[in-house]
C-alpha positions in Angstrom: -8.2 16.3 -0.9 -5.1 16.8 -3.1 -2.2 15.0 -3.1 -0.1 18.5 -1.5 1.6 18.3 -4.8 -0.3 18.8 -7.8 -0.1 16.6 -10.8 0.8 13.1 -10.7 4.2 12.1 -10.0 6.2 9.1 -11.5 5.8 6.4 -9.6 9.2 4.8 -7.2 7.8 2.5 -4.9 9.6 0.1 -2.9 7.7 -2.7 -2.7 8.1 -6.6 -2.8 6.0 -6.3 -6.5 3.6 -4.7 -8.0 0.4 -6.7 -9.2 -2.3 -6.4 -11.7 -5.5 -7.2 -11.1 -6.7 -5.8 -14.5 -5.7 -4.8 -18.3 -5.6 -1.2 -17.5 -2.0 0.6 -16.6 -3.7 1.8 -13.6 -5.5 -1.7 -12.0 -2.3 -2.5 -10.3 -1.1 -2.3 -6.8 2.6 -2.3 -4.9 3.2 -5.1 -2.3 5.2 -3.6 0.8 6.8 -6.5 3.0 7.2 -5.5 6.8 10.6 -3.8 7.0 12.8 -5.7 8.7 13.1 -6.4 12.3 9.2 -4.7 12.7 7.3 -6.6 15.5 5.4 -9.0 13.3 1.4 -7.7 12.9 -1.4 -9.6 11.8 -2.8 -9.4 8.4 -2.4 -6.9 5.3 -3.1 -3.6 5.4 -5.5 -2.4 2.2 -4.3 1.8 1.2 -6.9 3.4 -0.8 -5.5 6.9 -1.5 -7.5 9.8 -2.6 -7.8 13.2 -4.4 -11.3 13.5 -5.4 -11.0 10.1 -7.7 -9.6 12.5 -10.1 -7.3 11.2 -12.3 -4.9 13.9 -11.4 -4.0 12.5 -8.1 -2.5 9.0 -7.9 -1.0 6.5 -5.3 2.7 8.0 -5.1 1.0 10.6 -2.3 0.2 7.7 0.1 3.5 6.1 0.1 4.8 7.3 3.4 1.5 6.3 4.8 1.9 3.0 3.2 5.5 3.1 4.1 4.7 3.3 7.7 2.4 1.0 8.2 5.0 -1.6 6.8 7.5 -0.1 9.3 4.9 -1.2 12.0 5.5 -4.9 10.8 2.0 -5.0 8.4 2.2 -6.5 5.0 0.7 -3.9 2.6 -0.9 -3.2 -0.3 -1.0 0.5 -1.9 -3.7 0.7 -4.2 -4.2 2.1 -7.6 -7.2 2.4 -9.7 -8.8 4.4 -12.6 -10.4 7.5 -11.9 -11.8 10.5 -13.5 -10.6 12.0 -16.1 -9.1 8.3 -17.2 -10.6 5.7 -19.5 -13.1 3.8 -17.1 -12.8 5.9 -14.3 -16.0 7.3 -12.1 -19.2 5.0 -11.6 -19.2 2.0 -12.1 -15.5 1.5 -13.2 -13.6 2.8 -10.4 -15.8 0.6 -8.1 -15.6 -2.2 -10.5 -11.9 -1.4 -9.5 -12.3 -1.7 -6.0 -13.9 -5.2 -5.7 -11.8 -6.7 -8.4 -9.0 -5.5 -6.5 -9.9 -7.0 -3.7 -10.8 -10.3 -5.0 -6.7 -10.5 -5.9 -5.3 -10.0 -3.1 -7.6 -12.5 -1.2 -6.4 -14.9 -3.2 -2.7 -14.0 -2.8 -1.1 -16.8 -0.4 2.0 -14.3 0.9 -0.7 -11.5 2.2 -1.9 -12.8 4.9 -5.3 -12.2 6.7 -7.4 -10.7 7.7 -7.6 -7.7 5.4 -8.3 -3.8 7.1 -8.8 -1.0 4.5 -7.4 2.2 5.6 -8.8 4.7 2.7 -7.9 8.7 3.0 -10.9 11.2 1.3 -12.2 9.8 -1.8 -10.2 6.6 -1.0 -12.1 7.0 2.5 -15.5 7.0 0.6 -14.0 3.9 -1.3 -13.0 1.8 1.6 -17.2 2.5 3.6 -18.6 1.6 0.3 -16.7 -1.5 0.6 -18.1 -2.1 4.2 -21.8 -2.2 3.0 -21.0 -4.6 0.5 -22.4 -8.6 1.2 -19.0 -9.9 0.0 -16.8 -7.8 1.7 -16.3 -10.5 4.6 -16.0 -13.1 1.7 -12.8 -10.9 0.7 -11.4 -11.4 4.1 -11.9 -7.8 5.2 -13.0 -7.7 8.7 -13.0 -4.0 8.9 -11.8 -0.8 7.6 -10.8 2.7 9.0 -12.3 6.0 6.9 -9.3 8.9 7.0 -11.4 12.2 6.2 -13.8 10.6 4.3 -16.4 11.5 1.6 -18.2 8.6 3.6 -21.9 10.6 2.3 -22.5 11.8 -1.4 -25.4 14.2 -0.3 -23.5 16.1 2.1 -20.4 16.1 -0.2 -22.8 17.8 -2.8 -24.6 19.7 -0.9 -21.5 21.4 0.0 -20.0 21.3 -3.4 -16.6 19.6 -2.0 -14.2 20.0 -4.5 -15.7 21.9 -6.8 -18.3 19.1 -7.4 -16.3 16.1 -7.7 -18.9 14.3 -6.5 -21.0 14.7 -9.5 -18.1 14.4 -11.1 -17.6 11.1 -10.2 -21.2 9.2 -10.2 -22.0 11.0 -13.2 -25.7 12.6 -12.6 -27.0 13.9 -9.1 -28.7 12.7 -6.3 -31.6 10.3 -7.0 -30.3 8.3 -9.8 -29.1 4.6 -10.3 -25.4 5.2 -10.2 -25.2 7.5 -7.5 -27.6 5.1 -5.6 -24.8 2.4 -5.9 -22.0 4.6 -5.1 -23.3 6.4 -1.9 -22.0 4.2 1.1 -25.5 5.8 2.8 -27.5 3.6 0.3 -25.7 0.3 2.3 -26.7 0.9 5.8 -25.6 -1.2 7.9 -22.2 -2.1 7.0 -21.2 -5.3 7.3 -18.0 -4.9 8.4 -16.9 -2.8 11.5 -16.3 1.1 10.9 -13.9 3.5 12.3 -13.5 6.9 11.4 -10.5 9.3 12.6 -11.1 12.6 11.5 -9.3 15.9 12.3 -11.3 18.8 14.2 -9.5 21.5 11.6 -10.3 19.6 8.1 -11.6 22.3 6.1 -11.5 20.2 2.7 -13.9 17.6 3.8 -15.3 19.0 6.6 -16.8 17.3 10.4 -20.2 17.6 9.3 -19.8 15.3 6.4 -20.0 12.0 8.7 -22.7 12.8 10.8 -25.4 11.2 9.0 -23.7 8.8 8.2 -22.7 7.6 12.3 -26.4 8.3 13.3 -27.9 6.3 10.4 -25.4 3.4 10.7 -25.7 2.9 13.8 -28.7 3.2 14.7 -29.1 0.3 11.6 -27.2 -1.8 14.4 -23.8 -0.8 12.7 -19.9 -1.1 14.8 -19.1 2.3 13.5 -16.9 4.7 15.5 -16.1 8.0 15.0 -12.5 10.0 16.5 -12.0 13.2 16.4 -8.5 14.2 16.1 -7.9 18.0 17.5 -5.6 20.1 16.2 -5.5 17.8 13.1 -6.4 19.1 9.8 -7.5 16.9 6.5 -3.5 15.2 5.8 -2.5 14.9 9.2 -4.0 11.5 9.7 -2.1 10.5 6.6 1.1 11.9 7.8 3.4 9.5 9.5 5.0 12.0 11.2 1.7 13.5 13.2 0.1 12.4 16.2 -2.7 12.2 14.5 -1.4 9.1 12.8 -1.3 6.9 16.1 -4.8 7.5 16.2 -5.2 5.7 12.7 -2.6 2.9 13.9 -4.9 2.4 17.0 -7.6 1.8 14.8 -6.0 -0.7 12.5 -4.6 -2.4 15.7 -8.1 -2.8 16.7 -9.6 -4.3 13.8 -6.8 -7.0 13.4 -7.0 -7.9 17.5 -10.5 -8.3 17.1 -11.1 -10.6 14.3 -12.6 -14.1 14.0 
């Protein structure tokens, strides 16, 4: 779950703005209008990147992913938020992040709606919290698609994925208040639709870490989905340029045709 590059880079986005929804440098987001001449697509596209909500890995990574979906006639939005390592970052700050996040751009009358997150590993594990949240429809979100998720804290620690960053994150273990509101297992079912695309040769966050999660949600009565790209390791489905990707846009096609 790193970035392919390392350290943060500076940022060069172009966007159509980018917006604060907090005091911090890093509670901001970039605004991407649909390139022009794009088929026009319903609603705003929501990028959560991730990198182990380490502070080390930031937005600029997800651009082309962003990028793309703009190219496909979506307004975006390309998230950034505080992580670890950062003032405020980990639980409950960086998930303080998320909803306030949201909460701006529901109220901004040039993204239209409905919302679908589209989160990448950590941001993965971002965006499924999200879906067990009782506001989450209040937000406008009507879904939202988990890219190699860290959708379950257990499994992520129990396999010591990225050298603990779990832990690293909720700050204690398993068991405890904070990692109780940060595990997306602790908010079965969601209330949003679910769709996971995965790829069969992720070796950073590997298959296993969803199962639980798809048996538990739905057999809470939960519209979660899991793919299973082949051939497709952990950046693939983040990669524009990879047939994995279609898979993603599928899913993000589907939640927009199929909202109220």
């Amino acid at each position: 779950m790193t970035s392919g590059t390392g350290q943060s880079t500076p940022q060069s986005v172009p966007s159509a703005g980018t917006r604060s929804y907090g005091s911090d440098p890093a509670q901001v987001y970039d605004v991407l209008a649909p390139a022009a001449g794009a088929p026009a697509a319903s609603g705003t596209v929501v990028v959560v990147h991730g990198g182990f909500w380490r502070a080390a890995y930031d937005r600029q990574h997800a651009l082309p992913e962003a990028q793309a979906f703009a190219d496909k006639g979506f307004h975006v939005v390309l998230v950034e938020y505080r992580r670890v390592g950062m003032p405020g970052g980990g639980v409950p700050g960086t998930l303080d992040d998320v909803r306030d996040l949201l909460v701006s751009v529901s109220a901004q009358g040039d993204l239209p709606k409905p919302l679908v997150l589209v989160g990448h590993s950590a941001g993965g594990h971002l965006v499924t919290w999200v879906a067990g949240q009782p506001w989450a429809r209040d937000r406008g979100v009507v879904g939202v698609v988990s890219l190699a998720g860290v959708i379950d804290l257990g499994a992520a620690d129990r396999l010591h994925l990225g050298d603990d960053a779990t832990r690293d994150f909720v700050g204690s273990g398993p068991g405890t208040p904070a990692w109780t509101s940060a595990d997306p297992m602790s908010s079965l079912p969601p209330t949003v639709p679910v769709r996971l695309v995965n790829g069969a040769d992720d070796d950073t966050v590997p298959l296993g870490v969803a199962d639980d999660y798809v048996a538990r949600a739905t057999a809470a009565g939960g519209d979660v989905t899991e793919e299973v790209v082949e051939g497709a390791d952990h950046f693939a489905v983040i990669d524009p340029g990879s047939k994995a990707f279609d898979h993603v846009l599928d899913a993000v096609r589907s939640l927009t045709r199929t909202s109220p």
